[in-house]
N, C-alpha and C positions, 0 to 999 in steps of 0.2 A: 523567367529571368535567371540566367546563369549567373554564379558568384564564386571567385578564387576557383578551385580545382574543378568547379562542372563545367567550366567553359573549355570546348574541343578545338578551336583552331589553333594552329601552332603556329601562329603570327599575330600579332593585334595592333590596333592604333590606340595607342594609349593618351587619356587625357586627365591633366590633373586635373587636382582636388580645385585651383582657382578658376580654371576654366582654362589653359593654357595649354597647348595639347606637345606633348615632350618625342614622336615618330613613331615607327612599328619597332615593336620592339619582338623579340620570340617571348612564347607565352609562362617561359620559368623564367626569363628574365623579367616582364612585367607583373608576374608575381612578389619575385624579390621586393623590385621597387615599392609592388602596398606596401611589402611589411617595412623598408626602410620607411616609410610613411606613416604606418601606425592605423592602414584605412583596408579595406577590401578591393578586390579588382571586377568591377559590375560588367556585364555587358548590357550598354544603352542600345545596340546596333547592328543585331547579329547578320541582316542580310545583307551590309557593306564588306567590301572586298579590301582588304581585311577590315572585319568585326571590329566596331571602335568599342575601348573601353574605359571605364571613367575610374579613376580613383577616388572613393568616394566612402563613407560609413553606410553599410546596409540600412542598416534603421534609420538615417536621418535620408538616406534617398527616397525608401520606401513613403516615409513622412510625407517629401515633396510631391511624391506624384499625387499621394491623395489628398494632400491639400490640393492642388491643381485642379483634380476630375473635380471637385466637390465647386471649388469655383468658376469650372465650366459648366455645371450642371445647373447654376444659377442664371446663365444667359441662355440658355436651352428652351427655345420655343415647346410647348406644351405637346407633348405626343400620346399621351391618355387620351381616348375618346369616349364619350357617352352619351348614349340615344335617348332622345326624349321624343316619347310617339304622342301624337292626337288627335284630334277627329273636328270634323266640321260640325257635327254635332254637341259639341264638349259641351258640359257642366260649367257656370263662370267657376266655382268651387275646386270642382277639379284644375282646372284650370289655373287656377292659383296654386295648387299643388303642384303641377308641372314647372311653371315657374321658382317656387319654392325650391325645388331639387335640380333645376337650371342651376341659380343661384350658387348652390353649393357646389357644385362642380365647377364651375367659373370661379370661383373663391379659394379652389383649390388648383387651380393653374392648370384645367382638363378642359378638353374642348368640348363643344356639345353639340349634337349632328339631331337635327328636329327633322321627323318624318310625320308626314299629314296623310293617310290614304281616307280617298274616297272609298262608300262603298255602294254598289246598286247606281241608284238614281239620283244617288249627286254629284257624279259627273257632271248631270245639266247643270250644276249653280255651282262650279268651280270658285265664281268670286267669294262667297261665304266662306271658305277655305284659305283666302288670301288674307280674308278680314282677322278670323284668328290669327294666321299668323304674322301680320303687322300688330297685331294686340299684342302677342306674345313679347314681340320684338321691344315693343315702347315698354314693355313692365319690366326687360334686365337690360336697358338700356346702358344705365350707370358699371355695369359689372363684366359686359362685353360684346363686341359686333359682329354683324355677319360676314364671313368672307367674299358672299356675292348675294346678289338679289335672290330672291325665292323663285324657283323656276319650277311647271309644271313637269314630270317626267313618267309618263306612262298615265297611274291611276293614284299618283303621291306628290304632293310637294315636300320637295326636300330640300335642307339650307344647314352651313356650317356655322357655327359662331366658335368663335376665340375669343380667348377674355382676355379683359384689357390688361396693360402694367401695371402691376401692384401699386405705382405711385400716383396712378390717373382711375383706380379701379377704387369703388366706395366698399365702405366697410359691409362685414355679412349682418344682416340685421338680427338674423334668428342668433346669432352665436351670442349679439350683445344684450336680448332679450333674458337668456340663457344666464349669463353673466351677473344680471343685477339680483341686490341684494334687498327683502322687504326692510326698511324703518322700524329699529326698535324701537319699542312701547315702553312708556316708561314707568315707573315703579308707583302703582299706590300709596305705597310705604315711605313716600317721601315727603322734601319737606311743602310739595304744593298740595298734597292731599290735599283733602275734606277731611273736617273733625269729624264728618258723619258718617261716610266711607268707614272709619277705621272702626274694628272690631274694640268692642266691650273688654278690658283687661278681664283675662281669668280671678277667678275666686281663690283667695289662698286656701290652702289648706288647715283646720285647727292647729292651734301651738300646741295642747293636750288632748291630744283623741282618748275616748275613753275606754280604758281596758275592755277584754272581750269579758259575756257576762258579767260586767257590773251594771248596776240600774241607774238610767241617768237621771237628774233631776231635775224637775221643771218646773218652772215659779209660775203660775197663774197671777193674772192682776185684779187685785182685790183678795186675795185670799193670805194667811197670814204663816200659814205652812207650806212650802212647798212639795209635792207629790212627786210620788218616786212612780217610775215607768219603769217594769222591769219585762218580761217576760209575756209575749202577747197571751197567754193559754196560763195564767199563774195557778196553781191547783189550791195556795192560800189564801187567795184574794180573800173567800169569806170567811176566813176565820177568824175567832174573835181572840184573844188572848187576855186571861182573867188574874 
């Protein structure tokens, strides 16, 4: 995209800023013009004879084209493709797994090209092959269709699906699996407990703890002294004092 000075023809068809197109002008003369305009001189057109050019701001042109692509790139049929191979002998398991990753693909607006090869001796029983793939078919029904029937070609059937319109196509089930949240639990500690549930209040702790090394004392019942506990090992215990 040429803009102001990179543009080389020395003629243009100039077009304003409202859409109004003002003739050919030479190309320092349609420069003047932006700047009496206050805009750039683009060229939308370089392989017309003479190159048309628009009066226009760089950045809000720029702007437009990609807004543009962006909402062409929304009506754009799906041009990603991806294989999904399988076998006349499949696994239902596996099988569910091929569809699985159908699914996603189809959910992602890609097409999906399903290849079947026989191998050996089951050529003879082709239809078993057919069977999976109408199974296949019924299990992403909701999410996209085949372009054409399934057709035998050499030692493979092979089949195109495209997924449906976002607004006729069902949600991904795996993403909304994915999505959910488990149910809080709720609090023992509250007011539906059980009084039995709830833990035993701690023990305070004494108001006077007794100093380190003092002996503490301890009243027996029935006795009219109380007895002093000092010292597991006391070396006085037995002495007598006279």
């Amino acid at each position: 995209m040429r803009v102001n000075g990179k543009i080389r023809a020395r003629e243009v068809r100039v077009i304003g800023p409202d859409g109004r197109q003002f003739g050919v002008y030479q190309l320092n003369d349609a420069l003047n013009l932006a700047r009496q305009h206050g805009v750039d001189l683009v060229e939308i057109s370089p392989n017309a004879v003479p190159p048309v050019c628009r009066l226009v701001e760089i950045g809000k042109f720029r702007y437009e084209l990609a807004k543009k692509e962006k909402e062409s790139r929304k009506h754009q049929h799906a041009s990603t493709v991806k294989e999904v191979q399988l076998s006349a002998r499949i696994d239902p398991h596996d099988l569910g797994i091929k569809v699985q990753h159908a699914v996603n693909f189809l959910c992602e607006d890609m097409k999906v090209k399903v290849a079947l090869k026989f191998r050996g001796r089951e050529m003879a029983h082709t239809e078993i092959g057919f069977e999976v793939v109408q199974k296949f078919l019924a299990e992403i029904a909701p999410f996209g269709h085949p372009d054409f029937q399934p057709k035998l070609v050499g030692r493979a059937i092979n089949l195109m699906i495209s997924p449906l319109p976002r607004a006729k196509r069902a949600k991904n089930p795996h993403q909304e699996e994915g999505g959910e949240s488990a149910p809080e639990l709720e609090s023992e500690s509250g007011p539906d407990a059980s009084s039995d549930d709830q833990a035993p209040p701690a023990s305070k702790p004494p108001e006077n703890p007794p100093a380190a090394n003092q002996p503490v004392v301890i009243e027996r019942p029935g006795s009219n002294a109380p007895e002093t506990e000092g010292f597991n090992n006391n070396p006085f215990a037995g002495l007598e004092v006279k």
